[in-house]
C-alpha positions in Angstrom: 36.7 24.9 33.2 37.8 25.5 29.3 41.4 23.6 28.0 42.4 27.1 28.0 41.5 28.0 31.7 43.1 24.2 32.6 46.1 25.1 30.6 46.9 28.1 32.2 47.0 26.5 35.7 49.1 24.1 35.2 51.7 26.7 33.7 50.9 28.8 36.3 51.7 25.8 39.2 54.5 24.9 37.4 56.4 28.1 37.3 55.4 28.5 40.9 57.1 25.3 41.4 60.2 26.4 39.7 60.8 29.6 40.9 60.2 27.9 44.5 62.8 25.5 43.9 65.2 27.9 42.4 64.9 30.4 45.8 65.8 27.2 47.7 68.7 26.2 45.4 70.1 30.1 45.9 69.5 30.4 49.9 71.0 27.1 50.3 74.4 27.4 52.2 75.4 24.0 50.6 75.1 25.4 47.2 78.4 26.1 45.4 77.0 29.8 44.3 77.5 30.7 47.9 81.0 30.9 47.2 80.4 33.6 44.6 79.4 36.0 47.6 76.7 38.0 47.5 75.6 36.8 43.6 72.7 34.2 45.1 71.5 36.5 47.7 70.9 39.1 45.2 69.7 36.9 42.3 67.2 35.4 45.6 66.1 39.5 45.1 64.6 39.0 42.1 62.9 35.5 42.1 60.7 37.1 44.7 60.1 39.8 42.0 59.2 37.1 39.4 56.9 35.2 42.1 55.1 38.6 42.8 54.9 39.0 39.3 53.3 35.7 38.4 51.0 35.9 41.4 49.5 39.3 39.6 49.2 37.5 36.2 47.7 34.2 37.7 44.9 36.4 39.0 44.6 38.6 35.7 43.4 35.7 33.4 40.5 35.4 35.7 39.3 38.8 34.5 40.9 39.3 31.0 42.4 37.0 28.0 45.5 39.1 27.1 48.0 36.8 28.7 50.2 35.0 26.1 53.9 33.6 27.0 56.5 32.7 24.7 55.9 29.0 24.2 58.7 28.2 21.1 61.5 30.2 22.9 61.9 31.3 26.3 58.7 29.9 28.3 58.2 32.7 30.0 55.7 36.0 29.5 55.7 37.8 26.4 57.1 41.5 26.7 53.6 43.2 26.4 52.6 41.2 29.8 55.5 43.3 31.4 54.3 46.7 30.5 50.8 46.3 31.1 51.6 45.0 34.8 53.7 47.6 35.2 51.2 50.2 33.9 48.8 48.6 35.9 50.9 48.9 39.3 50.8 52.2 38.3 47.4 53.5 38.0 46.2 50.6 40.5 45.4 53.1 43.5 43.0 54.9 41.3 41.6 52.0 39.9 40.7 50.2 43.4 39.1 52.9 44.4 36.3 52.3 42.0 36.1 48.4 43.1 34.3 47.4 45.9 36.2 45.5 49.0 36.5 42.3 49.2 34.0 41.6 51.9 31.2 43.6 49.3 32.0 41.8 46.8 31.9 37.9 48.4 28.6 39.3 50.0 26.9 40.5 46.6 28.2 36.5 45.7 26.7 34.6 48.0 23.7 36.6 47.8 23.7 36.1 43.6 23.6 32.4 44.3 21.3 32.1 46.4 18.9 34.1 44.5 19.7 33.6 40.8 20.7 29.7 41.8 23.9 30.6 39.1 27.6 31.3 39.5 28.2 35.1 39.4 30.9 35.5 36.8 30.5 39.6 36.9 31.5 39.5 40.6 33.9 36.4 40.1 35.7 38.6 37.6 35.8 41.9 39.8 37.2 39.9 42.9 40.1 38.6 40.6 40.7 42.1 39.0 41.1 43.6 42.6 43.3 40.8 43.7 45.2 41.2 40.7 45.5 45.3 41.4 45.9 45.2 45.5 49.3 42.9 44.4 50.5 45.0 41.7 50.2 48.1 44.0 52.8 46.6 46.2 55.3 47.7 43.5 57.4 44.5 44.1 57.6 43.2 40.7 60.0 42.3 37.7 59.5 45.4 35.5 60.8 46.0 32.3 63.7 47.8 33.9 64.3 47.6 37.7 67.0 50.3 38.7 70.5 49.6 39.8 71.4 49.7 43.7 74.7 49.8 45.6 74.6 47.0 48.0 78.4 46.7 49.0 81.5 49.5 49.5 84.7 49.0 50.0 88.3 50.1 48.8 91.0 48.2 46.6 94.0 48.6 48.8 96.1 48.7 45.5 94.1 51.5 43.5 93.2 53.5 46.7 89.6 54.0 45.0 86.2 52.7 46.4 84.3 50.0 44.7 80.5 49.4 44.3 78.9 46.3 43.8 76.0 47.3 41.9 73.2 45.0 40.7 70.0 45.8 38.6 67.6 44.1 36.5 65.8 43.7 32.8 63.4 42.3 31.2 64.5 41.7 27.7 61.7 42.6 25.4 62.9 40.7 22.3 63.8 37.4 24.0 61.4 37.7 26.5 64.0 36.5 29.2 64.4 37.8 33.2 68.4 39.2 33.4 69.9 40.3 36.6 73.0 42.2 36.2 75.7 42.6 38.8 78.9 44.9 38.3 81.8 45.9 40.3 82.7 49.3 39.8 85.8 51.5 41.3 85.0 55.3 41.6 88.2 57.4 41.1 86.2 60.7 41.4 88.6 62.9 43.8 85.7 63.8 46.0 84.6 60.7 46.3 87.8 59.1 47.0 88.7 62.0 49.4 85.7 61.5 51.2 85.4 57.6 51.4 89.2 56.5 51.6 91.0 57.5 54.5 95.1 58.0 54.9 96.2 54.5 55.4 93.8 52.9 52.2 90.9 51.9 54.3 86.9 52.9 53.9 86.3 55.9 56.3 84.0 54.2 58.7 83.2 58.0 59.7 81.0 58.1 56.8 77.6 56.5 57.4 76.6 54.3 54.8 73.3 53.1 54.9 73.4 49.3 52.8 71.9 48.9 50.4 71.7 52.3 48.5 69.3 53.3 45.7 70.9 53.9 42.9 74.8 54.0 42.0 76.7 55.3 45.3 78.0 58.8 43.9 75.2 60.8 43.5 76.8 63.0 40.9 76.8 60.1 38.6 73.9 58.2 39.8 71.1 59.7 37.2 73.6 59.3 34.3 73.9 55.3 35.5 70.8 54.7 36.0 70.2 55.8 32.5 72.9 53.7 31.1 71.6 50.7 32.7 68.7 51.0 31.4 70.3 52.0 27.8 72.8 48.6 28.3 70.7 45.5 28.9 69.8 44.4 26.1 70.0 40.4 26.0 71.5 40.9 22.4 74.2 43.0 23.5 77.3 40.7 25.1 78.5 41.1 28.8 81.5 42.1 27.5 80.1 44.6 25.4 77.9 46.3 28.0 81.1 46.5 30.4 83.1 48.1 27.7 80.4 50.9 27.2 80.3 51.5 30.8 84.3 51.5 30.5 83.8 54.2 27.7 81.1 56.3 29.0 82.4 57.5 32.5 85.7 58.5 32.8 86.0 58.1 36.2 83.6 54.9 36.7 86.4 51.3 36.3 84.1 47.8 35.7 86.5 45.1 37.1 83.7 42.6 36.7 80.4 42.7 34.9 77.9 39.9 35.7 74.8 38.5 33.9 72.3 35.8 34.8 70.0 34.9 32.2 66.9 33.4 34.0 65.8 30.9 31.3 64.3 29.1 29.1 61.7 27.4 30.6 60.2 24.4 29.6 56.5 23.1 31.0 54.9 20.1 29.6 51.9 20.6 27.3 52.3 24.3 27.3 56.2 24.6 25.2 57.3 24.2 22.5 60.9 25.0 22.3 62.6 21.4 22.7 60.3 18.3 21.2 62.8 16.1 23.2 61.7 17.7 26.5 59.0 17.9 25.8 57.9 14.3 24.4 59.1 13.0 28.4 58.0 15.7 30.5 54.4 14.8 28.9 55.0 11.3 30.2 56.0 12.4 33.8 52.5 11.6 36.0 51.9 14.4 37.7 51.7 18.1 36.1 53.1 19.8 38.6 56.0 17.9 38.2 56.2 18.0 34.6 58.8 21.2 33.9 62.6 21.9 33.4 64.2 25.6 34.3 67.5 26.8 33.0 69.1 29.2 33.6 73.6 30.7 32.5 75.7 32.4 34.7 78.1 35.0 32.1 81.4 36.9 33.4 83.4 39.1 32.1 86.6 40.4 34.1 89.2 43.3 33.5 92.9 41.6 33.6 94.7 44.6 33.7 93.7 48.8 33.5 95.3 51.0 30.6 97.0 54.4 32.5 95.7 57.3 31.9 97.8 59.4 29.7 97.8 63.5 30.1 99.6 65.7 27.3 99.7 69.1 26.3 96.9 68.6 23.3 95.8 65.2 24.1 94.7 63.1 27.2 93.4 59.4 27.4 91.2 58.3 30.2 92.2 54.8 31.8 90.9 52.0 30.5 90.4 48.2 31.2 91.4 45.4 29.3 88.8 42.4 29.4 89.2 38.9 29.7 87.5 36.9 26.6 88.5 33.0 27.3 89.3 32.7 22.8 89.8 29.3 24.2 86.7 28.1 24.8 84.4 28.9 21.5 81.1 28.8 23.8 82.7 31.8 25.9 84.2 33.4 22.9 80.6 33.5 21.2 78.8 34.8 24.2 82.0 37.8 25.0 82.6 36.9 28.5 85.5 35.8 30.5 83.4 32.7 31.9 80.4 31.0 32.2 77.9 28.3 33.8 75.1 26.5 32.5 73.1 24.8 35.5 69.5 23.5 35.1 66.8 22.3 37.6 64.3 20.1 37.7 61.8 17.7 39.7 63.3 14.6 40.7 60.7 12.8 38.7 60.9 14.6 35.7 64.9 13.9 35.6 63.8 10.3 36.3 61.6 10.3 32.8 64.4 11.8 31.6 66.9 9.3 32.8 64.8 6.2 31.8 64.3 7.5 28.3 67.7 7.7 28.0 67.8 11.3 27.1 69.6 12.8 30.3 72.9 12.9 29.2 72.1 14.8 26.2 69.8 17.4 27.2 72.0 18.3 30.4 75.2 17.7 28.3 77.2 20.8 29.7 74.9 22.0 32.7 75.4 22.0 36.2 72.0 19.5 37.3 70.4 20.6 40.3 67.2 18.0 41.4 64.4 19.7 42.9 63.5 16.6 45.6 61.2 17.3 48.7 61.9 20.1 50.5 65.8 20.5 48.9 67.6 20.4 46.1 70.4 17.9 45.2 73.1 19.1 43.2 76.5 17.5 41.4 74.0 14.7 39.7 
């Protein structure tokens, strides 16, 4: 096995690690992001799209050399990793066909040894390039843009309008970072609200809504949305901003809450380079698989009140909202959202090395800690 080859696995084992330890943290009823509602169940969503994802990369490097992460910023995948799996999903029916099965190819392999007395690399490489294709072709990956879906509906009994709780997801090509957005939208489109709000303010339960939805709820703006989302998640673009360009762009669409999480960075011993303090103790920890850090920020931004719409002879205004930026805090002011958490997780003994090196306090100075131990995670540290 080449440093190169060794290198890769234990990046590969340790992202494993941490995306495993991150879908326990969000399922976990104990955790405190329970109380946001359904934000952990859909950020669970995507980890399994990340997990799928690494799975078709960990089997790629056995057949090809093109796989490069970001190790001086975000620890995960470069862009170009992204598009080619998601070209490669694409075209992967037509390219199976022209591999032989499974059973095939491990017959041809044992047959190779035993007659040329040599490991068959050709074949080695074919099996891995068909296991790399059969779980790209499931389609359940983190693509460079995963489209929004409606996952809740209900009515605000003050408005009369139907809201959407709308989530997609992006990966950001220039900061090569996972982001899973999450909006609440009201819909004041008349035949919308004529056909989902009944007399006395309450959703028409006449209507069958079939949870979760692909796509934004109202079909005559669902194209147009899914274009936007697309057009708006950028990691260089604020949560604020986005949510005011949504504000802007449909007139009958109100954001009362935008959410973003920012999956990342992540740190891995011997493999990043992002943080020499991190990294000079997670290369003391003993065992590699224990050796990594994940971070990842939870941004909000909230409408505190809605501008009326104004109707005149020769000019009309649209509602609009007014969004909470906490000035107060210069953190939240910088990033343009109402609100935020940092939270980080890691091994237990990683946060020992940490701890003993007395360099805890200062790398997890203003993040929620969250120790990966056993089977659970402990949290409040």
């Amino acid at each position: 096995m080449t440093p190169a080859e060794t290198a890769a696995g234990r990046y590969f084992d340790a992202i494993s690690a941490a995306l495993a330890g991150l879908d326990v943290f969000m399922r976990d009823e104990r955790s405190k992001l329970q109380t946001h509602g359904l934000v952990a169940q859909i950020v669970s969503e995507y980890i399994v799209r990340l997990e799928n994802s690494f799975a078709c990369w960990k089997n790629r490097v056995g057949f090809t050399d093109s796989f490069r992460i970001s190790r001086a910023e975000s620890g995960f995948p470069v862009f170009q990793n992204v598009l080619e799996l998601e070209n490669d999903r694409r075209t992967a029916d037509k390219r199976l066909a022209a591999i032989p099965q499974p059973s095939e190819l491990r017959a041809e392999m044992v047959d190779f040894i035993l007659r040329h007395k040599a490991f068959p690399d050709t074949l080695q490489r074919m099996m891995a390039e068909r296991l790399y294709l059969e779980q790209a072709s499931g389609g359940l990956v983190f693509a460079p843009h995963v489209l929004p879906q409606t996952v809740r509906v209900s009515v605000n009994p003050r408005s009369g309008r139907p809201f959407y709780l709308v989530h997609w997801g992006a990966f950001d090509g220039s900061a090569n970072l996972p982001l899973v957005y999450m909006a609440m939208v009201e819909d004041s489109s008349p035949d919308l609200v004529e056909m989902l709000v009944t007399r006395d303010g309450r959703l028409n339960d006449k209507v069958p809504i079939p949870l979760p939805v692909e796509g934004l709820l109202n079909p005559a703006l669902a194209r147009r949305f899914d274009d936007f989302a697309e057009k708006n998640s950028a990691y260089t673009l604020s949560p604020a901003t986005i949510a005011g360009n949504l504000d802007k762009d449909f007139e009958n669409l109100h954001p009362k809450q935008l959410r973003r999480v920012v999956l990342g960075p992540f740190y891995s011993a011997g493999i990043t380079e992002h943080n020499s303090t991190v990294a000079a103790v997670l290369d003391k920890v003993r065992r590699p698989q224990n050796a990594w850090l994940l971070t990842w920020t939870i941004q909000e931004v909230f409408s505190k009140a809605e501008k009326p719409a104004r109707r005149g002879l020769w000019t009309s205004e649209p509602a609009r909202e007014e969004f909470h930026l906490e000035t107060d805090d210069l953190e939240a002011a910088r990033q343009g959202v109402s609100a935020y958490e940092k939270h980080a997780l890691i091994p237990h003994e990683a946060y020992q090395a940490l701890y003993a090196a007395g360099e805890a306090q200062k790398i997890f100075s203003g993040y929620k800690v969250h120790i990966l131990s056993g089977s659970g995670v402990i949290s409040d540290v």
